[in-house]
N, C-alpha and C positions, 0 to 999 in steps of 0.2 A: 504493500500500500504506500507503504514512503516514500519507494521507487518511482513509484506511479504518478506524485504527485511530485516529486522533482524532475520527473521529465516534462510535465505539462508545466511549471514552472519555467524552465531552460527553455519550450520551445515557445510558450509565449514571449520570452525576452528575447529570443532570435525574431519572431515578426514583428514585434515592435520595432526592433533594430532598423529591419528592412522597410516597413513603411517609414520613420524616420528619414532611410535616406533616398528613400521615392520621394517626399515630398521637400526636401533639402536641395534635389538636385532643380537648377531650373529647367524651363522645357523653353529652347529657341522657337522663337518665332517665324525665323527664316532660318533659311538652309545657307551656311556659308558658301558664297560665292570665291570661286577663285580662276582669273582671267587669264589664259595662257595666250602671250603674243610672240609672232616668231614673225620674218620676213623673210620671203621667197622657199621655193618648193626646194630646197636643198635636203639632199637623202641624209644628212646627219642633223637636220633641225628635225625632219620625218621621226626618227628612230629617237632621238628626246623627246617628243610629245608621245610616243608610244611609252616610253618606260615613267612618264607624267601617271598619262591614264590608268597603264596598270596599276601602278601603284596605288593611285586613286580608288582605284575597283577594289582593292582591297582594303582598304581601309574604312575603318570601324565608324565612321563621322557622317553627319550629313553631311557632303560636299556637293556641289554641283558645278561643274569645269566646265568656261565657255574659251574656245579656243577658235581665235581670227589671225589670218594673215595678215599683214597690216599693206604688204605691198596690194594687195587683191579690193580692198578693204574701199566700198567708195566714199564711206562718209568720213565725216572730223572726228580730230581724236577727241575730239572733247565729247560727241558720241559714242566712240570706242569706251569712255570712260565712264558715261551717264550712267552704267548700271551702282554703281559705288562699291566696285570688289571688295573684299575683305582682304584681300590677296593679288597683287599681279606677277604672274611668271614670266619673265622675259627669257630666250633665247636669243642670243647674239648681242654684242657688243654695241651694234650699231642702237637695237630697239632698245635696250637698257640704256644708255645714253641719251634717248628722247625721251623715254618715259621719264627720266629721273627729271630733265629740264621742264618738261611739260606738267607734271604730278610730281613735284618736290616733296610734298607729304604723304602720299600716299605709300606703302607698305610695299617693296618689292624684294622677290628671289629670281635673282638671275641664275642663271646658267649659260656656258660654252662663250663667254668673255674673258677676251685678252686682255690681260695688264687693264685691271677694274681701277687700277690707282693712276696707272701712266694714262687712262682714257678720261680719265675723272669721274667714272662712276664712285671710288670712293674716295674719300678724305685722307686718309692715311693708308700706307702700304700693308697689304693683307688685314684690316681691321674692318666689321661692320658697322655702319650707322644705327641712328635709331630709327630707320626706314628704311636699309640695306643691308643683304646678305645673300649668300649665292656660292655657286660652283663657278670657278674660276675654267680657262680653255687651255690654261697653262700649265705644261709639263716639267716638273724639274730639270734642270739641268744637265745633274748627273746622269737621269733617264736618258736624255736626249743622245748623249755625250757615248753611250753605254751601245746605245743601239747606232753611233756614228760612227763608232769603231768597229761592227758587226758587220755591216755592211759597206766601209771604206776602209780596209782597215791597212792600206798602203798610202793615202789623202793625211799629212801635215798640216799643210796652210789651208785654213778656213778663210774664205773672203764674205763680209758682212757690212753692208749699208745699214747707216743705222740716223734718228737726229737725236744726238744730246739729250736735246729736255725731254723728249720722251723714254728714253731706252740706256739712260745711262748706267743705270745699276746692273740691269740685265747683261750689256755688254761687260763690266766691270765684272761680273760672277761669272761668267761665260770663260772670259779669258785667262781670270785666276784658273780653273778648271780645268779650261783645256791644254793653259800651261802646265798643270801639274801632270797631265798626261803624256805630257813631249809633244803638244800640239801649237799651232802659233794661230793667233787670228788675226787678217790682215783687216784693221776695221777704217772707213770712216766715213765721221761725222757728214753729212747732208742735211743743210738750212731748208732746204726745200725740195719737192718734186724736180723743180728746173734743175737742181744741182745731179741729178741723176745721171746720163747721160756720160757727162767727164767724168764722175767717180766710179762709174764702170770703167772707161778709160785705164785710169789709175792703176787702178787691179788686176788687170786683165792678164797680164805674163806672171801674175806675182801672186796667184793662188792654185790649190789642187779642187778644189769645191766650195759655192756659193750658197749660203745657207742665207737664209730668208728667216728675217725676224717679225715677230710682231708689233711693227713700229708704224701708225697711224702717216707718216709720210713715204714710207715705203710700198705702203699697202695702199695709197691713190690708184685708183683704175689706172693710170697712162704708167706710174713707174709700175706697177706690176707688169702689164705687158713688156716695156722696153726690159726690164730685168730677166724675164723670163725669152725673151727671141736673143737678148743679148748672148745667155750663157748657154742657150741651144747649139745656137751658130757656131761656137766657139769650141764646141764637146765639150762642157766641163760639168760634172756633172751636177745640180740642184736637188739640196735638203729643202723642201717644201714646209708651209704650216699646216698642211690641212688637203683634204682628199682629189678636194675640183685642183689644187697647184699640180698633181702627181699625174691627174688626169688631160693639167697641159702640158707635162710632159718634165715634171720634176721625177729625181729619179726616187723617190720615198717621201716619205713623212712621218712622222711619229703621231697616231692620231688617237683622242680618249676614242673610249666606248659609250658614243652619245647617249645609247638607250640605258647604261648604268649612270651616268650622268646626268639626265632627265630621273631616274629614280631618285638619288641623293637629293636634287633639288626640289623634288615631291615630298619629301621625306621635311623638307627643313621649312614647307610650307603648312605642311600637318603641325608642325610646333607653335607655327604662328598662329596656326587656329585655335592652339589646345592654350593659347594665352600669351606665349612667350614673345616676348618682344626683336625684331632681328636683331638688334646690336646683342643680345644673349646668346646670338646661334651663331658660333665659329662661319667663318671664309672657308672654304675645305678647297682642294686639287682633288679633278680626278680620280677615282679610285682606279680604273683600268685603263690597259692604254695595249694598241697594237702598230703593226708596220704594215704602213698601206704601201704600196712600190708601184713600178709601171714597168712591165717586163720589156715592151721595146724601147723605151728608155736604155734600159739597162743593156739590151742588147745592143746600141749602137754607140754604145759607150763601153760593149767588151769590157761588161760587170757582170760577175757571173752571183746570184741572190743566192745566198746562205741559205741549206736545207732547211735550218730552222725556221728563217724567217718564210721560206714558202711553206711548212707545215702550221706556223701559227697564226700568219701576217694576213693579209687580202690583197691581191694582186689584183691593178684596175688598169685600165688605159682608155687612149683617146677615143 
């Protein structure tokens, strides 16, 4: 009998418990909105809005993710923004950089942005704001460095255009680095697009390979093309940033795994909803990263691709 009533005891203080915290907990009124924007049909903006969604799909929260292209996109951004996201995910550099200028207060996680501090998405190097945080597009160094000697592994002199006020630290780690490898890098500075041209010049007899930085004057449409016909012409071979470089005809790249990269920043937008403020959520890199190559690249440049890297890498071309 004692038994009996210390169990109905115990079990009515377990449902009091639980009505307690049924009625403790609030009940939203709205479903969190959270606005995924990306520009242009690019297969590695494609494959981060997929590992967005999944990630989405699984999780535990009302969410509801409206995802617009913004190049496609016909009205204002100030209608892109009418809905009042609780959330905006940017993919690319470029859209993190209008959003942040256009919606200075509004809440955002980027993703697959270069140099967030050298572009001014953020205030300080690798730190979030109190309305910024995100997956960075950038690969360590030593990665880079690691997979440069995998597949160059006779290439010295690295040649690198770069401008100062954007890329100076980068270059400065770069070359500490690849000095300590026994590597030299012939770098310089360019004030502008127009300086492009003669600083190919420069170079031209006095490197084994041209590697391509993410530096906002180098990466102008006109120097990209003159950079990339320059070192075609030339057989030398190009370290690319990214898959469309490989695909005109650089001979690699070192490229994340946008679709685990679109999850990490799904992941850091769920925190935002569950209360946390961005400046709380670490800047993270990458978690994965592969070698995208271009075999006839490589073949007319009498480079023969490391078994490994064609058993793990992704071979593309024009």
């Amino acid at each position: 009998m004692m038994f009996l009533m210390d169990f109905f005891r115990m079990s009515m203080r377990r449902l009091l418990h639980i009505l307690l915290l049924l009625f403790m907990v609030p009940i939203s009124s709205h479903a969190n909105n959270i606005l995924v924007l990306k520009r242009g049909a690019m297969s590695d903006y494609d494959r981060a809005v997929s590992g967005i969604t999944d990630y989405f799909s699984q999780y535990g929260t009302d969410l509801q993710t409206d995802i617009k292209d913004i190049s496609t996109f016909k009205g204002s951004l100030s209608t892109l923004l009418s809905g009042n996201p609780d959330v905006i995910l940017t993919i690319g550099t470029k859209v993190t950089k209008l959003i942040k200028e256009q919606a200075p207060n509004q809440k955002i996680v980027f993703v697959m942005a270069y140099e967030p501090y050298s572009n001014k998405i953020l205030d300080q190097e690798g730190q979030p704001t109190a309305t910024i945080t995100g997956v960075t597009a950038d690969i360590p160094i030593e990665q880079e460095l690691n997979h440069f000697q995998q597949m160059l592994p006779e290439a010295k002199r690295i040649g690198v255009l770069y401008n100062n006020n954007h890329s100076h630290e980068f270059i400065t780690e770069l070359t500490e680095k690849a000095n300590s490898r026994g590597l030299e890098v012939v770098g310089i500075d360019v004030e502008s697009s127009r300086n492009v041209p003669t600083a190919l010049k420069q170079i031209e007899n006095n490197i084994d390979v041209f590697w391509i930085v993410a530096d906002p004057t180098i990466l102008e449409r006109n120097s990209r093309k003159q950079i990339m016909l320059f070192w075609i012409k030339k057989n030398i071979p190009i370290v690319g940033i990214a898959a469309n470089y490989v695909k005109a005809g650089a001979l690699y790249c070192v490229s994340i795994d946008s679709y685990e990269a679109g999850q990490q920043a799904a992941r850091m937008c769920a925190g935002v909803v569950d209360g946390l403020g961005p400046v709380d959520i670490p800047i993270e890199s990458p978690n994965k990263f592969k070698v995208v190559y271009n075999s006839e690249a490589a073949g007319k440049l009498s480079i023969k691709i490391p078994v490994e890297v064609i058993q793990t890498g992704q071979s593309i071309s024009k």
